[in-house]
N, C-alpha and C positions, 0 to 999 in steps of 0.2 A: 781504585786502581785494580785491574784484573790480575791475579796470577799468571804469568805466563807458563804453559805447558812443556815438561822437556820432549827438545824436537828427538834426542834419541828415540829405537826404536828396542830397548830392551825389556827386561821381563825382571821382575823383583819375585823373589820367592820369601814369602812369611818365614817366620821361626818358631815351632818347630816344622819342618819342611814335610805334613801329611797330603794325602791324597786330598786333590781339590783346593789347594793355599797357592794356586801360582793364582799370582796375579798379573792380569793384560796389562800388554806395552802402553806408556803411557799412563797409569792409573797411577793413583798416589795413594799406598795407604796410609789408613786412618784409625788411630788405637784411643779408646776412651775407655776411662774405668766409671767413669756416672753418666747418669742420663737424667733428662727433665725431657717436659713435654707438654704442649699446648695445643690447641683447637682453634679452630675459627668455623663458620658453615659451610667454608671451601676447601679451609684446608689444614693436615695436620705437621706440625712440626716436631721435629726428634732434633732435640738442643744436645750434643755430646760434649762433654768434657772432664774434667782432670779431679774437680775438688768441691763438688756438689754437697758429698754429707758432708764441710765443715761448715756448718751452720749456714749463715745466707750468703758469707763467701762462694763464688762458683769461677773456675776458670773455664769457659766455654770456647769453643776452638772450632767447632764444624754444627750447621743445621744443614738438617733435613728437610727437605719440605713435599709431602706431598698431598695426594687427594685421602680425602676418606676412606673409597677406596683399596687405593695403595696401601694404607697403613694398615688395613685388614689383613692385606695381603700377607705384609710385612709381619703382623702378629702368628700368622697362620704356619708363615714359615719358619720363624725362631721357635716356635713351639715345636713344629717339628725337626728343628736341627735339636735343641735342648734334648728333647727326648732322644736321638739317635746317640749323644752324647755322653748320656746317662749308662744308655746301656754299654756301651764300650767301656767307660771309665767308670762308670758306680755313681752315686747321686751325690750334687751339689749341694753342702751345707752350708748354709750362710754364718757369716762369722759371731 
């Protein structure tokens, strides 16, 4: 069964409200604190969800799927959002 889209035509703003977090009319966001990931020769998936490190329990909620590609893309640009990140706020220590 498909999701149905809301036919509203409003705009959701992220929390905290910085430059670049409005989100377009219609979009749903999407919050994941784990990520997995898989390949095929066509194409790459970005599995998101809630509870990945407890062990092989995982609550998965949204994939991704795109080309090879894409996913480079995709790596090229969180590397550079991280980085711009950093510098504003100082660097990411993992826990």
């Amino acid at each position: 069964m498909k999701k149905k889209m809301p036919k509203e035509k409003s705009s959701v703003t992220l929390t905290p409200p910085e430059k670049g977090m409005e989100v377009p009319p219609g979009v749903i966001p999407v919050y994941a604190r784990s990520f997995e990931a898989t390949y095929t020769q066509q194409i790459v998936l970005l599995i998101l969800g809630t509870d990945f490190a407890r062990g092989s329990e995982c609550i998965a909620h949204t994939v991704i799927a795109v080309s090879p590609l894409g996913a480079k893309g995709l790596r090229d640009l969180m590397i550079k959002i991280v980085d711009r990140y950093e510098k504003s706020h100082g660097p990411i220590e993992r826990p």
